[in-house]
C-alpha positions as a Markdown table, in Angstrom:
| # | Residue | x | y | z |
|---|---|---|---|---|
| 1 | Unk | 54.4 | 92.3 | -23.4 |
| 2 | Unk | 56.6 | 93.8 | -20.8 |
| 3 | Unk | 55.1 | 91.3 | -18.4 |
| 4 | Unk | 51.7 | 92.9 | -18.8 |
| 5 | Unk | 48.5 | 89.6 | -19.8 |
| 6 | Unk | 45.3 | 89.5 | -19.4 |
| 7 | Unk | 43.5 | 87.1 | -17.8 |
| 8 | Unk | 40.0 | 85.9 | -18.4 |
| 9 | Unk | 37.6 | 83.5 | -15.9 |
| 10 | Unk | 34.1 | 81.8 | -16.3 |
| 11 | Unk | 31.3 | 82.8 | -14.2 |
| 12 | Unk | 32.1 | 79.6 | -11.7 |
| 13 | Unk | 35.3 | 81.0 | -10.7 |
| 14 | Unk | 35.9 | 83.7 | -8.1 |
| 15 | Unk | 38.9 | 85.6 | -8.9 |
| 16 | Unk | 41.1 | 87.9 | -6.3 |
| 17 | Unk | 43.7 | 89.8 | -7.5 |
| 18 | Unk | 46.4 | 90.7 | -5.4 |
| 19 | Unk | 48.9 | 92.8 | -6.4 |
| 20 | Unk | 51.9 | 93.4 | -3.8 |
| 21 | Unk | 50.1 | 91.1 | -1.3 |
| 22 | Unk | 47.3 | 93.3 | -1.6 |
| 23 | Unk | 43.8 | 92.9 | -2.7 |
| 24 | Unk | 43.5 | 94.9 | -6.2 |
| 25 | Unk | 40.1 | 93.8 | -7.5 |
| 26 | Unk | 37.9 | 90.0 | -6.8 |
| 27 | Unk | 34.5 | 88.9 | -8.1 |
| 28 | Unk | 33.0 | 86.3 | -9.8 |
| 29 | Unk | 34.1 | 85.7 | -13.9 |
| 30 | Unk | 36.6 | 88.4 | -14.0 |
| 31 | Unk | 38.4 | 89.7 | -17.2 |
| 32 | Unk | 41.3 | 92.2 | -16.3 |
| 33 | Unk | 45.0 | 92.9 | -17.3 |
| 34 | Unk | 47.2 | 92.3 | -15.0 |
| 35 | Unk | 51.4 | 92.9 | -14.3 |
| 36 | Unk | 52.9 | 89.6 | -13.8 |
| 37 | Unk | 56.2 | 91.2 | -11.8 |
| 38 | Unk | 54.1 | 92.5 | -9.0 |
| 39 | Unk | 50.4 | 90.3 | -9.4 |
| 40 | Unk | 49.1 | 86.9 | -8.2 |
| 41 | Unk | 46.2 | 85.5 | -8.6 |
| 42 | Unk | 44.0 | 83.0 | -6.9 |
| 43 | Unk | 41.1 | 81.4 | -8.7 |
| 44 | Unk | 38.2 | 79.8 | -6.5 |
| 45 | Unk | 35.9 | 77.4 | -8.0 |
| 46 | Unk | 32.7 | 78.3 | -6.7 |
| 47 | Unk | 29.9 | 75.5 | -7.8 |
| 48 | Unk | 29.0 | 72.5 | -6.4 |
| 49 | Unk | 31.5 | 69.9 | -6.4 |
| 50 | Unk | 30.9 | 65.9 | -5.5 |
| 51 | Unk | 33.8 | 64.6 | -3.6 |
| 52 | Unk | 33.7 | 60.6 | -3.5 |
| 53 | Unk | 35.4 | 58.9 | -0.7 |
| 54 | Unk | 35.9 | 55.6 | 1.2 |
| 55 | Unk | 37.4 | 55.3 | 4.6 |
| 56 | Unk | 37.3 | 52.3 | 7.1 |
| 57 | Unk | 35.8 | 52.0 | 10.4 |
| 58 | Unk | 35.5 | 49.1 | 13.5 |
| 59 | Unk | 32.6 | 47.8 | 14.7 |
| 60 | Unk | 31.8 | 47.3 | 18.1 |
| 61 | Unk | 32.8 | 43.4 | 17.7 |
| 62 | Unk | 35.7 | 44.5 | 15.9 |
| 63 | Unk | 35.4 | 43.9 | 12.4 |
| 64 | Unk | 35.9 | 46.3 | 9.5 |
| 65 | Unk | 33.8 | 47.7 | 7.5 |
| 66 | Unk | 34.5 | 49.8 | 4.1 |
| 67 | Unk | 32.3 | 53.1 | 3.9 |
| 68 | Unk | 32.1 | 54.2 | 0.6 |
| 69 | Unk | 29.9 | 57.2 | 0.1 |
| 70 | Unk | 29.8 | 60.6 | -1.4 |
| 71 | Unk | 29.6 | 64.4 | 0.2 |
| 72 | Unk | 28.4 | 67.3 | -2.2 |
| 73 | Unk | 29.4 | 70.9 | -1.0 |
| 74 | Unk | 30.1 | 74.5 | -2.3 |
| 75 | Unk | 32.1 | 77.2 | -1.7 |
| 76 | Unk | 30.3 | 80.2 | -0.4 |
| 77 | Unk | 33.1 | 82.4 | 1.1 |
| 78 | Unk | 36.0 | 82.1 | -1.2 |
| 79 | Unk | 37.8 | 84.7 | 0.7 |
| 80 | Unk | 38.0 | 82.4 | 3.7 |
| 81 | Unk | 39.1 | 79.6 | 1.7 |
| 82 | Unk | 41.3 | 81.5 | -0.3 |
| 83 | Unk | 43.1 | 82.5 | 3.2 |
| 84 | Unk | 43.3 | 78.7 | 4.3 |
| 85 | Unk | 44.7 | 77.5 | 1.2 |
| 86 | Unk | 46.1 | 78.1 | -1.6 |
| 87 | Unk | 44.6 | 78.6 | -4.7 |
| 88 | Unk | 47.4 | 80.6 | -6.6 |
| 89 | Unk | 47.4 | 80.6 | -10.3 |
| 90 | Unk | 50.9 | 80.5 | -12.1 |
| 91 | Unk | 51.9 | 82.0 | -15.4 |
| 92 | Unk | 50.4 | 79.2 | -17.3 |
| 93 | Unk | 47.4 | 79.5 | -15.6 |
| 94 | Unk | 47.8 | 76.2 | -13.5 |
| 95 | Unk | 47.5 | 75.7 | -9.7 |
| 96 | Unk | 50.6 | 76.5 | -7.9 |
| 97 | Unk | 49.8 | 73.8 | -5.2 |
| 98 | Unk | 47.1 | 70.9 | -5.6 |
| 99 | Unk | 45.0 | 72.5 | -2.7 |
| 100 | Unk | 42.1 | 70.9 | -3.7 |
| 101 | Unk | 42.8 | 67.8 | -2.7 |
| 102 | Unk | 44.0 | 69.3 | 1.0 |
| 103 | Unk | 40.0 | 70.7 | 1.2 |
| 104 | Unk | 38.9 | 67.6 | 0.0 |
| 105 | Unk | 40.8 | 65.3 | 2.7 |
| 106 | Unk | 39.5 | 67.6 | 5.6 |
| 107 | Unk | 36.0 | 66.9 | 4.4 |
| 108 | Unk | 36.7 | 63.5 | 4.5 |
| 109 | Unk | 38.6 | 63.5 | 7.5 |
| 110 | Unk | 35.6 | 65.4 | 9.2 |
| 111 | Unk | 33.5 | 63.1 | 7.6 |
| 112 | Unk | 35.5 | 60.0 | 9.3 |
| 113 | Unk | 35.3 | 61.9 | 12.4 |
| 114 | Unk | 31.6 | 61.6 | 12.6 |
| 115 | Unk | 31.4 | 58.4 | 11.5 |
| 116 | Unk | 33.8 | 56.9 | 13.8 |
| 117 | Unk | 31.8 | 57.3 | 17.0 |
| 118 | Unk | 28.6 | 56.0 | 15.3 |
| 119 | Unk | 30.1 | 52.7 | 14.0 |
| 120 | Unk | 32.0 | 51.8 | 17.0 |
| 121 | Unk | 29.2 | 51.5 | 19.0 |
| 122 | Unk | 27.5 | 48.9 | 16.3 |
| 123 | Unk | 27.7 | 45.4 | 15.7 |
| 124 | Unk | 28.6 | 44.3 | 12.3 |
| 125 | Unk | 25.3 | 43.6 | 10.6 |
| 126 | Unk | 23.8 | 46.5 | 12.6 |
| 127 | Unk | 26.3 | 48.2 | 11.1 |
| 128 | Unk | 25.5 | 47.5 | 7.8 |
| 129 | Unk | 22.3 | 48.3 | 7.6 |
| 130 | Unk | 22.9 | 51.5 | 9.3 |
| 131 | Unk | 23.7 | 53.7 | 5.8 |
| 132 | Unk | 20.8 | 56.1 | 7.2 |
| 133 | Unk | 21.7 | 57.0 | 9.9 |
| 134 | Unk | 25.6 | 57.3 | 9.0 |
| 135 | Unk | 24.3 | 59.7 | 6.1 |
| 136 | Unk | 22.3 | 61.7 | 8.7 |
| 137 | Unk | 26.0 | 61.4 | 11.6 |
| 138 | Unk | 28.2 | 62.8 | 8.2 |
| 139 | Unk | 26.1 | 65.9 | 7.5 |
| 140 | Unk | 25.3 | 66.6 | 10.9 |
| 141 | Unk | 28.9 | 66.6 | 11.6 |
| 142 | Unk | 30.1 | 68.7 | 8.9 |
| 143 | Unk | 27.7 | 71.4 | 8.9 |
| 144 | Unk | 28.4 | 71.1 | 12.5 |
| 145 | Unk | 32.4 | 71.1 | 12.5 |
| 146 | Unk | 34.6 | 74.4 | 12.7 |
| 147 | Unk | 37.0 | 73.4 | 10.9 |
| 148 | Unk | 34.8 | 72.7 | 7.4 |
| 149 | Unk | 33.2 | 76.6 | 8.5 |
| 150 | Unk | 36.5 | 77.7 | 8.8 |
| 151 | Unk | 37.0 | 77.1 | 5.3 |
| 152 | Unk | 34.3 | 78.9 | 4.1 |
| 153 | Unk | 31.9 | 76.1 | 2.2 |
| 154 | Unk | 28.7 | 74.8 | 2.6 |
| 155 | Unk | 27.8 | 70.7 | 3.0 |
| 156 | Unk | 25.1 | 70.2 | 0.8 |
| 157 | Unk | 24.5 | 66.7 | 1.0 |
| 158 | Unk | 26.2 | 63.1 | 2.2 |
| 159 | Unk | 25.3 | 60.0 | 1.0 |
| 160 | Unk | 26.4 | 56.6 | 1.5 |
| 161 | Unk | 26.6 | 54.1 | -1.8 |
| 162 | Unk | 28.1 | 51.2 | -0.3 |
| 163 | Unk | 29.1 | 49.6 | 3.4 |
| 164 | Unk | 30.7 | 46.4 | 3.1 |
| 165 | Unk | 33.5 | 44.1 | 5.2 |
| 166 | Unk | 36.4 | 42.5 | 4.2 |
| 167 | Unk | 36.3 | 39.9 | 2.3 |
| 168 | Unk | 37.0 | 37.2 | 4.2 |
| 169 | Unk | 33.9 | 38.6 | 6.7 |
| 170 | Unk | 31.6 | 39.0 | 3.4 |
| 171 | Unk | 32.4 | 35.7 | 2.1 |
| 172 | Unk | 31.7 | 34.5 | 5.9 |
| 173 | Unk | 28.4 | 36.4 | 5.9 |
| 174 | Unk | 27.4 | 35.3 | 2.5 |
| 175 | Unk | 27.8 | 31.7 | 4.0 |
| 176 | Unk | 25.8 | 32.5 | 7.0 |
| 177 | Unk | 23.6 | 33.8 | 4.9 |
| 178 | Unk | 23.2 | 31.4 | 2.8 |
| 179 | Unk | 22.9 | 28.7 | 5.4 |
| 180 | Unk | 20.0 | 30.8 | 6.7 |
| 181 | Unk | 18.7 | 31.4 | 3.2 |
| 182 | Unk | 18.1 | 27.7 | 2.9 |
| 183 | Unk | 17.1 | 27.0 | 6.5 |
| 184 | Unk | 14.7 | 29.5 | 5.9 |
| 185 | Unk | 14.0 | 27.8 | 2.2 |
| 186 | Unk | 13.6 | 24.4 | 4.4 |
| 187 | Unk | 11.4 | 25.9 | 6.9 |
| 188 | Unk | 9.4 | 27.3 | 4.0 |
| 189 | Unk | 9.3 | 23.5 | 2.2 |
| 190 | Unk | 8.5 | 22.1 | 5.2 |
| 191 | Unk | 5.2 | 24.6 | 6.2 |
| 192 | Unk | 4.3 | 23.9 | 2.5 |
| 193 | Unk | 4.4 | 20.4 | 3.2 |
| 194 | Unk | 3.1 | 20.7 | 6.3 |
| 195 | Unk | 0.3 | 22.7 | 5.4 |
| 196 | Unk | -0.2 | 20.2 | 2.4 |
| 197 | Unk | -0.6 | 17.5 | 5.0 |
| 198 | Unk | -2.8 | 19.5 | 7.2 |
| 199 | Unk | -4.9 | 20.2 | 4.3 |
| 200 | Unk | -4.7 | 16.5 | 3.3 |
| 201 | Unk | -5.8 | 15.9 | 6.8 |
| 202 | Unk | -8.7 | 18.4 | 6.8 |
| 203 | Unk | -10.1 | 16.9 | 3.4 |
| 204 | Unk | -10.0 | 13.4 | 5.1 |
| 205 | Unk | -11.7 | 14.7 | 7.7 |
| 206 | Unk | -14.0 | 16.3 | 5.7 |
| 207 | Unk | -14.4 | 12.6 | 3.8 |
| 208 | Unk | -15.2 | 11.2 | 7.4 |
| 209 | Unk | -17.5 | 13.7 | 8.6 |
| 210 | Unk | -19.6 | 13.9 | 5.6 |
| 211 | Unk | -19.5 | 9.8 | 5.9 |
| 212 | Unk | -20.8 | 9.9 | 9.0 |
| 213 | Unk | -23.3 | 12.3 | 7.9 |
| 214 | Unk | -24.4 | 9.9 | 5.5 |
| 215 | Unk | -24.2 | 6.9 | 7.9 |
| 216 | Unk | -26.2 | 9.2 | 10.1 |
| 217 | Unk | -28.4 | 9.9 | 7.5 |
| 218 | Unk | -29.0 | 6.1 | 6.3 |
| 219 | Unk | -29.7 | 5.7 | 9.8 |
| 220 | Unk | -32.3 | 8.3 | 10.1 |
| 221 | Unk | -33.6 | 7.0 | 7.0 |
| 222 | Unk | -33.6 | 3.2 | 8.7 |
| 223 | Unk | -35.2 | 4.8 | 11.7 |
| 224 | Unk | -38.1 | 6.5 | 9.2 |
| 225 | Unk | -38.3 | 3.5 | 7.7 |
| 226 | Unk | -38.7 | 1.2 | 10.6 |
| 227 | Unk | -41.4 | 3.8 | 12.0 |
| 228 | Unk | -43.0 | 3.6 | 9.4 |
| 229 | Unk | -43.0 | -0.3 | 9.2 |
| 230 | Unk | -44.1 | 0.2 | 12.9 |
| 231 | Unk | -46.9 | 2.4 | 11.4 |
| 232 | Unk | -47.8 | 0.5 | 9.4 |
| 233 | Unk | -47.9 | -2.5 | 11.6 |
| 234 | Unk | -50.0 | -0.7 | 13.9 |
| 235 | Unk | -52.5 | 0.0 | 11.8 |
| 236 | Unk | -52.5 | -3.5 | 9.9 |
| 237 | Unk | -53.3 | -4.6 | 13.6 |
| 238 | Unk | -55.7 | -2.1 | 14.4 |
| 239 | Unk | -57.6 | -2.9 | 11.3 |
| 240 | Unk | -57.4 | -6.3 | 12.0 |
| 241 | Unk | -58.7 | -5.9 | 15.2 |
| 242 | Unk | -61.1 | -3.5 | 13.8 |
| 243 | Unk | -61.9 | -6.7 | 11.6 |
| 244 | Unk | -62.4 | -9.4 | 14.1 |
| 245 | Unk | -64.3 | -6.5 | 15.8 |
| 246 | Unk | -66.5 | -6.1 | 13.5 |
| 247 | Unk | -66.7 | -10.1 | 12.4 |
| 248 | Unk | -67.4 | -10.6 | 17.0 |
| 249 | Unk | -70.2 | -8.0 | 16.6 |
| 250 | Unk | -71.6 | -9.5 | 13.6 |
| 251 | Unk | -71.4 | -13.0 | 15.1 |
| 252 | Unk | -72.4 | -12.2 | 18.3 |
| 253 | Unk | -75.6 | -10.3 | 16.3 |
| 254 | Unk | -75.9 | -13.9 | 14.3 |
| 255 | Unk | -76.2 | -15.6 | 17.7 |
| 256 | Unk | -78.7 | -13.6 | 18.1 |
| 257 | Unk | -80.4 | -13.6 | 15.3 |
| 258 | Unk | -80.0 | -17.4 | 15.8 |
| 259 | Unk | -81.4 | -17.6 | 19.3 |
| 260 | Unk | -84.1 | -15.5 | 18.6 |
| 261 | Unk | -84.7 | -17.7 | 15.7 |
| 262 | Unk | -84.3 | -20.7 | 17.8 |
| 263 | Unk | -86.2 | -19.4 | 20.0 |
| 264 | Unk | -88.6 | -18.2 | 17.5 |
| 265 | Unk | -88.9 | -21.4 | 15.8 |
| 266 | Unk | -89.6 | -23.4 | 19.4 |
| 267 | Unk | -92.4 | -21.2 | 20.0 |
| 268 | Unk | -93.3 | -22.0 | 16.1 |
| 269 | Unk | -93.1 | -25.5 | 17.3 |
| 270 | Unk | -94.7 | -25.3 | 20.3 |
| 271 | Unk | -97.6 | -24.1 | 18.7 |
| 272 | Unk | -97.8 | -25.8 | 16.0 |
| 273 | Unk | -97.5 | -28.9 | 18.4 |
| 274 | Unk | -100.0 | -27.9 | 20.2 |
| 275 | Unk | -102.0 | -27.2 | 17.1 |
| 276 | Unk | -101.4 | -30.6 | 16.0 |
| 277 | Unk | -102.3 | -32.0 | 19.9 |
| 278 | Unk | -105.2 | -30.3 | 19.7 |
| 279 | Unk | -106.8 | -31.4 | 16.7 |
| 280 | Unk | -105.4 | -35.1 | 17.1 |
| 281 | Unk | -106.8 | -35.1 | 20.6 |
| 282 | Unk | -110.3 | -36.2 | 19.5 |
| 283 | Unk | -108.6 | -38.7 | 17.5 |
| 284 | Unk | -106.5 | -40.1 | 20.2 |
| 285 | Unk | -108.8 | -42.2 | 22.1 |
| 286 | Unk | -110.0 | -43.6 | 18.8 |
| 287 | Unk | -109.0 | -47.1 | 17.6 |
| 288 | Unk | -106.5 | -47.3 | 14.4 |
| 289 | Unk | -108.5 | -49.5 | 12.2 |
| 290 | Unk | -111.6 | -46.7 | 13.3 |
| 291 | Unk | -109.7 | -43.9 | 11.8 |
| 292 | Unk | -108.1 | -46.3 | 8.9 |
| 293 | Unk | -111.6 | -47.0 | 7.6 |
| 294 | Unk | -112.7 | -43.3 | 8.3 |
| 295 | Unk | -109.7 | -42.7 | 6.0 |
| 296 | Unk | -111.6 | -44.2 | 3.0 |
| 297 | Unk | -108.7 | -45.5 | 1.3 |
| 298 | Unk | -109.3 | -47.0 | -2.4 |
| 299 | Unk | -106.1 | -48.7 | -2.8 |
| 300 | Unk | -107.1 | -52.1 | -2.6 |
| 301 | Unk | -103.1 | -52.7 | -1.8 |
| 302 | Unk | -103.5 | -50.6 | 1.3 |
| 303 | Unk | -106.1 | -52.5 | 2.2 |
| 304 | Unk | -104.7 | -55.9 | 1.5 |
| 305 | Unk | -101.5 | -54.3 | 4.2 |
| 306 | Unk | -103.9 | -53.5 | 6.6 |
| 307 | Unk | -105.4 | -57.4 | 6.2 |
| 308 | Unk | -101.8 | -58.7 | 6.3 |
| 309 | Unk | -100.9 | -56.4 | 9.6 |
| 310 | Unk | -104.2 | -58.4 | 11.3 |
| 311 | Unk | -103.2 | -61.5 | 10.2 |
| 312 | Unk | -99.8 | -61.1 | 11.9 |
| 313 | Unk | -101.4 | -59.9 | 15.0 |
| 314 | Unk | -103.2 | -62.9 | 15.4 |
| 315 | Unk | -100.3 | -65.0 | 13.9 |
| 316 | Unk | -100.6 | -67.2 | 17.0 |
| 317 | Unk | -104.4 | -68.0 | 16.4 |
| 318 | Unk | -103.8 | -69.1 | 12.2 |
| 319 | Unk | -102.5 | -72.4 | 11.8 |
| 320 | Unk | -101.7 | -72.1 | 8.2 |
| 321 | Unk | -101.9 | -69.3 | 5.5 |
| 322 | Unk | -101.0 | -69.9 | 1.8 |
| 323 | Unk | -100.0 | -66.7 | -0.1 |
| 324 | Unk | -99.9 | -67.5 | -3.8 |
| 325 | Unk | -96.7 | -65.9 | -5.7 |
| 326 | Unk | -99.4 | -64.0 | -7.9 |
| 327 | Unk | -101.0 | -62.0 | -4.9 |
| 328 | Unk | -97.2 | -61.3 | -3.9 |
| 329 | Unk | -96.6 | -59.8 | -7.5 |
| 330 | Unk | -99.8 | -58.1 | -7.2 |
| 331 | Unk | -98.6 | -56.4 | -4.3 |
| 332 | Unk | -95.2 | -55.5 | -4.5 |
| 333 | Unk | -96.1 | -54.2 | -8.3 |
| 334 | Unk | -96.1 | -50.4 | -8.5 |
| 335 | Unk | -98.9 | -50.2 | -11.3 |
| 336 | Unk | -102.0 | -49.9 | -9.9 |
């Protein structure tokens, strides 16, 4: 009503009033009235604000590489910024100029800045795996630069979500990558084959060491064994010596025993010789038919033999002698 409103603001928003280009009343979620005629009004957002961006850089081999990230500031002099750009409201309440988005490219331009410097002195790959240290180059550089403290805010954070090359380069890379990938999968088949056949080689050797254990085993075992049939020989032939020992000394003690028997049955003899001499000696010198008659023999056979024996002494002086075949059987019968 006669170009007098009123105005209202949240608690995010800092809010200068000018009114004739000069500073009437600012603050933080102001409610005033205001004369439109003579007033403007700036509104500042004031909170913490996440401004996406993606920018392209070179790589010390000269390829391209997409940075895509995101930087998260606030505005803590809204003054300043309100007298670097322009954040006049109009009569509806909307921005007179789309500011914002200048604030928004000097971060990112800033941000580029830093980055620039960094990347060109990487290679590619380096490159991409750099998102660390291109994080750390962004916020260093904007909480460094004058121009982003000439505009009154504060960088709260940088981060980056995504580095990648062109397309033709990825699809290059993924190719590299994928040759590698599967030399690396055909290096790894052939260490698991290898190592199969080094273990298969180990268990054989294994096989052929405990064989020859064995064989060196059976061997001691044949060894033993023949000692012991050594052994044993041994003493079969010390015991058989032992034996014919024994059977020497016992024939060597029957010799003599037999010589001494011999020896013993000589001197027998010898006596009993000379026994014999001695009492035949008287008889010695005596005639036969003397000791024949001395004998006293009653067989009249004997004495018929006897008579017989003379007769054939003195064969030569008997002309003829008749023997009847009586006597004979007389003679030659064993009845008495």
């Amino acid at each position: 009503m006669l170009g007098i409103k009123h105005v209202k603001f949240d608690s995010m928003t800092y809010v200068i009033h000018y009114k004739n280009g000069k500073v009437v009343k600012e603050g933080r979620g102001l409610s005033f009235f205001y004369f439109a005629p003579t007033s403007s009004i700036a509104a500042i957002p004031i909170g913490s604000n996440d401004l996406p961006f993606i920018f392209n850089e070179s790589t010390s081999d000269y390829q391209t590489l997409a940075i895509q990230g995101q930087i998260t500031y606030k505005v803590t002099s809204p003054a300043a910024l309100a007298d670097v750009l322009d954040f006049t409201l109009d009569d509806k309440g909307l921005y007179k100029k789309n500011d914002i988005e200048k604030l928004h490219q000097r971060i990112v331009n800033e941000a580029q800045t830093a980055t620039s410097t960094f990347t060109s002195g990487l290679g590619l790959k380096e490159a991409m795996r750099s998102s660390k240290n291109i994080e750390k180059r962004i916020l260093e550089g904007l909480q460094a630069s004058a121009a982003i403290s000439i505009l009154g805010i504060e960088i709260i954070s940088a981060s980056i979500l995504n580095i990648s090359p062109t397309p033709e380069m990825k699809r290059a890379l993924e190719t590299e990558t994928r040759e590698k990938l599967q030399q690396e999968a055909d290096q790894a088949i052939y260490q698991r084959r290898n190592f199969a056949v080094e273990q298969e080689r180990k268990i054989k050797e294994s096989e052929l060491n405990t064989e020859i254990a064995v064989e060196e085993k059976k061997k001691q075992i044949a060894e033993k064994q023949m000692e012991g049939k050594v052994q044993q020989a041994e003493n079969e032939r010390k015991l058989r010596e032992m034996t014919l020992a024994a059977d020497i000394s016992i024939e060597n003690q029957r010799k003599q025993l037999l010589v001494l028997k011999t020896e013993n049955d000589r001197s027998d003899a010898a006596t009993q010789g000379f026994v014999i001499e001695t009492l035949l000696k008287p008889y010695k010198e005596v005639d036969w038919r003397t000791l024949v008659a001395l004998n006293n023999n009653p067989d009249p056979r004997f004495n018929i033999a006897l008579a017989f024996r003379q007769l054939a002494e003195n064969a030569d002086k008997i002309g003829n002698l008749n023997i009847s075949p009586d006597l004979l059987d007389t003679l030659l019968s064993t009845k008495k």
